[in-house]
N, C-alpha and C positions, 0 to 999 in steps of 0.2 A: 902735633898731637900732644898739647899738654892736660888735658883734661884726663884722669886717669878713669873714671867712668864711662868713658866715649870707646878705648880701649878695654876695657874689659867687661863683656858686654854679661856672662853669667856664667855660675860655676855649672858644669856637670856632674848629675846625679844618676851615676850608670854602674851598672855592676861591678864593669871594668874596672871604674874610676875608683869605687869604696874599697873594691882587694886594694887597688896599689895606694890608696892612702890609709889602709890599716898595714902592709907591709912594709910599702919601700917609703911611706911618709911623701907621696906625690900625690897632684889635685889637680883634674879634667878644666879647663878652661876654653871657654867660646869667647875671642877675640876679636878686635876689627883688623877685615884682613891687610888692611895697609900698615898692622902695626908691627914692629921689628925685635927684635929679645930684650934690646937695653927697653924698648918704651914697653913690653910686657911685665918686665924686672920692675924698673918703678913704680908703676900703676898698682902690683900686687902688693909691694911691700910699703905703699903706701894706705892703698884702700883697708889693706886686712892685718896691717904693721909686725910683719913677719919677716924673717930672714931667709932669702930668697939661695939657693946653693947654683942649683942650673935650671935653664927654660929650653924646654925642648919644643918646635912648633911644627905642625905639617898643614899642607892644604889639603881639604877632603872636600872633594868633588860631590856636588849636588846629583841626586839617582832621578832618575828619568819614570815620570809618569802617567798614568792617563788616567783621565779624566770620562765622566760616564756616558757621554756622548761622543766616545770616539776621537775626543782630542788630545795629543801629546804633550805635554810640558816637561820642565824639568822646576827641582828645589832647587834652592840657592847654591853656591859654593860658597864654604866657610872655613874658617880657620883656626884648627884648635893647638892650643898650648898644654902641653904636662909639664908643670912646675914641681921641682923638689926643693922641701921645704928644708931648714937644720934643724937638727935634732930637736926636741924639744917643741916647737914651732908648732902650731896649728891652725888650721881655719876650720873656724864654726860655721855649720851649713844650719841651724837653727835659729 
């Protein structure tokens, strides 16, 4: 995975995410889920050329749904990252 674009596939823009990057200076990320903290750490701090402090990631399972003829699917499972940024540090969502 050297391609830092490949892993980080787009910021999240969720209510969630806006408190903890007006508070704690952290930012909602949609990753590829094969990618691991050192290749998230890179990718960030090179796409948005910030100073990366810690990357925290979980898997969050895809929710199960139907469709209007009575068929079952499920969404994707994806995998998100909360990166804290250092002080100072920002990424522009504009």
């Amino acid at each position: 995975m050297n391609d830092p674009y490949t892993i980080v596939k787009n910021v999240r823009v969720t209510e969630k995410g806006t408190s903890l990057s007006e508070k704690h200076n952290q930012y909602l990320l949609h990753v590829d889920r094969r990618a691991n903290k050192v290749d998230i750490r890179r990718a960030v701090e090179e796409i948005f050329e910030v100073k990366i402090l810690r990357v925290n990631t979980m898997n969050v399972g895809g929710k199960a749904k139907r469709l209007r003829y009575m068929a079952y699917g499920r969404t994707n499972d994806w995998k998100k990252a909360v990166v804290t940024l250092k002080e100072g540090d920002k990424i522009e969502l504009a």
